[in-house]
C-alpha positions in Angstrom: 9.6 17.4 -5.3 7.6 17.4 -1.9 8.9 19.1 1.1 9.5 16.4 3.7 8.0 18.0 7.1 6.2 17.5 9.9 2.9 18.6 10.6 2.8 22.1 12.2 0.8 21.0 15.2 0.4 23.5 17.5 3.1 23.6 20.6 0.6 23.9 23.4 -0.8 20.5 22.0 2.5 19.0 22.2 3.1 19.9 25.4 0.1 19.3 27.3 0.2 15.7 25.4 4.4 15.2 26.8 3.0 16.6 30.2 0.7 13.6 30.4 3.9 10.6 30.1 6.2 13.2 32.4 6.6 10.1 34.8 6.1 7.3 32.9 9.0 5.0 31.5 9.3 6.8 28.0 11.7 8.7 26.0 12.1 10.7 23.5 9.7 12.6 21.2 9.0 13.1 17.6 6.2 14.1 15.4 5.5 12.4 11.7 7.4 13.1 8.7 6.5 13.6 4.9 4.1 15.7 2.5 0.5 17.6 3.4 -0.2 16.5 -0.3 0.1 12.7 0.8 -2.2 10.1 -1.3 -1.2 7.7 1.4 -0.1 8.2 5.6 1.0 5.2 7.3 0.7 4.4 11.0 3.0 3.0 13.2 3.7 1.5 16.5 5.8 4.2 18.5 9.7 5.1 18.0 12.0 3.1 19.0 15.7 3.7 20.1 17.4 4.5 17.0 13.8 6.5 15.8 14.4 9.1 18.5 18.0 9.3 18.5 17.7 10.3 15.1 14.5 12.4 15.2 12.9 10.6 12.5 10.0 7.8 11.9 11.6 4.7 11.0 14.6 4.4 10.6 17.0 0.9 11.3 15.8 -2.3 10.3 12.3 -1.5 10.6 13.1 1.5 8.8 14.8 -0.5 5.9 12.1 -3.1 5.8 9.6 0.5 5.3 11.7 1.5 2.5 11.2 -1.7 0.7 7.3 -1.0 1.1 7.7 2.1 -0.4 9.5 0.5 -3.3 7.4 -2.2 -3.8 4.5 0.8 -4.2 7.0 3.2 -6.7 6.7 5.8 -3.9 9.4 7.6 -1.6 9.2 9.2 1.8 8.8 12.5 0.0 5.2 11.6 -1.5 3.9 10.4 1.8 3.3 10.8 5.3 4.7 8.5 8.0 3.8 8.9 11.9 2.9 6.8 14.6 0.1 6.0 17.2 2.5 7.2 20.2 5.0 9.4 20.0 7.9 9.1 22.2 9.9 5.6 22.9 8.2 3.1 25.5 11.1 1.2 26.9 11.9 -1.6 29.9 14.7 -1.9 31.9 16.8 -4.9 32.8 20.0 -5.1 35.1 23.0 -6.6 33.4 25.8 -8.0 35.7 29.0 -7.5 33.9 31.8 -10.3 34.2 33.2 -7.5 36.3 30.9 -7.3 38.2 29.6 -4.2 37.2 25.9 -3.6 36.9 24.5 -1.6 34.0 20.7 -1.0 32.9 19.5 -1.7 29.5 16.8 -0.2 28.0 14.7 -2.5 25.1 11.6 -1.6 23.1 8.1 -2.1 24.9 4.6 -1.8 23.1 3.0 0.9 24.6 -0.3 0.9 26.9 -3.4 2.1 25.6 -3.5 4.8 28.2 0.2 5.8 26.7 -1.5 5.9 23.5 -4.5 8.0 24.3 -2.2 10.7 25.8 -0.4 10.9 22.5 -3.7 10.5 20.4 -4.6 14.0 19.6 -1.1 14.6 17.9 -2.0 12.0 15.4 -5.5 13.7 15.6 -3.8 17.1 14.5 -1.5 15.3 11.6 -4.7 13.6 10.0 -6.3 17.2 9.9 -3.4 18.5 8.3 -2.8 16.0 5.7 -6.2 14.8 4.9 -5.1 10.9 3.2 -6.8 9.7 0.8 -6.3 6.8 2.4 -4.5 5.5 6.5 -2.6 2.4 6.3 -2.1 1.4 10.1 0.7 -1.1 9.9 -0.1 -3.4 13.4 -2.5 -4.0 15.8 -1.3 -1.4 17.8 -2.0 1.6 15.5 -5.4 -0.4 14.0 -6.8 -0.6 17.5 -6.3 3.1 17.6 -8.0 4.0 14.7 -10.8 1.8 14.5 -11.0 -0.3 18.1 -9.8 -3.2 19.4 -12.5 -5.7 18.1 -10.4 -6.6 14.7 -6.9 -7.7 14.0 -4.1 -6.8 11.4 -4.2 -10.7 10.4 -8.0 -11.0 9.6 -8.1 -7.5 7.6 -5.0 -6.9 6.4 -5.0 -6.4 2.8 -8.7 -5.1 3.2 -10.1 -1.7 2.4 -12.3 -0.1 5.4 -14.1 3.1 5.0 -15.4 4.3 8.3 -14.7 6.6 10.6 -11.7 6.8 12.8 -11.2 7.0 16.8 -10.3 11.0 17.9 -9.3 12.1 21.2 -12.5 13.7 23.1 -10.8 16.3 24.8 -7.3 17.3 24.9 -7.7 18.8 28.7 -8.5 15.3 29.8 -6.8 12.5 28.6 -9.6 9.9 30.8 -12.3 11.3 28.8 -11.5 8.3 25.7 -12.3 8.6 22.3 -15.0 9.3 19.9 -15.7 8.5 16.4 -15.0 11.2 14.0 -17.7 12.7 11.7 -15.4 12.3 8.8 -15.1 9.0 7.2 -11.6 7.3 5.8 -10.3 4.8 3.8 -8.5 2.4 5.7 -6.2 -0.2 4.5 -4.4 -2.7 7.3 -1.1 -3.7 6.7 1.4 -5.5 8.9 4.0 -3.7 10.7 7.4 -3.7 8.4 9.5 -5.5 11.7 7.0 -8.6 11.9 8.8 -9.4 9.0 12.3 -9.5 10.7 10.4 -12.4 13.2 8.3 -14.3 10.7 9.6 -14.6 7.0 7.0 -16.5 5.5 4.9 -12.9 5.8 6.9 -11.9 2.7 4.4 -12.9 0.4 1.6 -11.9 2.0 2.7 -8.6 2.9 4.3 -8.2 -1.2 0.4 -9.1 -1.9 -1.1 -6.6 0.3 1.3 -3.7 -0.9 0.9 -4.9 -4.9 -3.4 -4.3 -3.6 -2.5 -0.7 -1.8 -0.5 0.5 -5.3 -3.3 -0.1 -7.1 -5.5 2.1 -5.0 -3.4 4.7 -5.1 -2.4 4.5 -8.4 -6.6 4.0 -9.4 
């Protein structure tokens, strides 16, 4: 059986990459999780609360909505590799005035800023190196617009397969210098993100459709 792990990026990446949210309203930190050997890595959003209080990517009902994905493809966590576009929770606070009248912050999931994203993007730089997919699945808008841009959305390609090239980090000392294209190219299949399913049922079908497409790639 495959080891489940996370990529071994290097630590001075890490850090210079947490260095860059120090002040912002984030929490948290985790790297991907699965095989080098993957056939398949998968690309969320970010963490949320119960990702980084556990240490590991999705988990909750996003997490259990991702396990039925991997059923619905015969696969488990240990034969793949599951990461994100940011790494550490984005979160909003709200003031909640108790009957009491005590006042206590509350902390919800936000979706993160694309300058949040490029501080974060040579880590998923780094686990793409190390796992070399045959093929990225970006599961919502979020981690499609950082792999190929922001000129496409989940719902007119999902279900599609893209080979191109994906967006890297330019330079890892300076997070304003954007991205480039990389020299390599992928295969890139959309899917949507496991929670839109918790708002909007009638994606069931589509998304059953989409994974019943991926299996066969994988399995072909």
């Amino acid at each position: 059986m495959n080891e489940v792990q996370s990529a071994p990026v290097d630590p001075t990446i890490i850090a210079i990459c947490q260095a860059r949210l120090a002040h912002q309203p984030v929490e948290g930190f985790l790297l991907g999780r699965g095989t080098s050997s993957a056939a398949v890595m998968f690309v969320g959003e970010a963490p949320g609360a119960h990702e980084v209080l556990e240490g590991r990517p999705f988990v909750g009902q996003a997490g259990q909505e991702m396990n039925a994905y991997l059923e619905r493809l015969n696969l488990t966590r240990e034969q793949v590799y599951i990461t994100s576009a940011m790494r550490s929770r984005p979160y909003k606070e709200k003031v909640i005035v108790r009957a009491s009248g005590e006042n206590i912050i509350s902390r919800s999931n936000r979706t993160p800023t694309k300058a949040e994203i490029l501080a974060h993007a040579p880590l998923l730089d780094e686990e793409i190196r190390w796992v070399r997919p045959k093929i990225i699945a970006p599961m919502g808008n979020t981690a499609l617009h950082r792999l190929i841009g922001s000129h496409e959305t989940v719902t007119s390609l999902h279900g599609k397969l893209i080979e191109g090239p994906v967006q890297q980090a330019v330079s890892l000392e300076d997070a304003s210098a954007g991205y480039r294209f990389s020299t390599e190219t992928y295969m890139i299949f959309p899917l949507f993100h496991p929670a839109a399913v918790l708002y909007n049922r009638k994606l069931s079908r589509l998304i059953e459709s989409d994974l019943d497409i991926l299996a066969r790639m994988i399995s072909g």
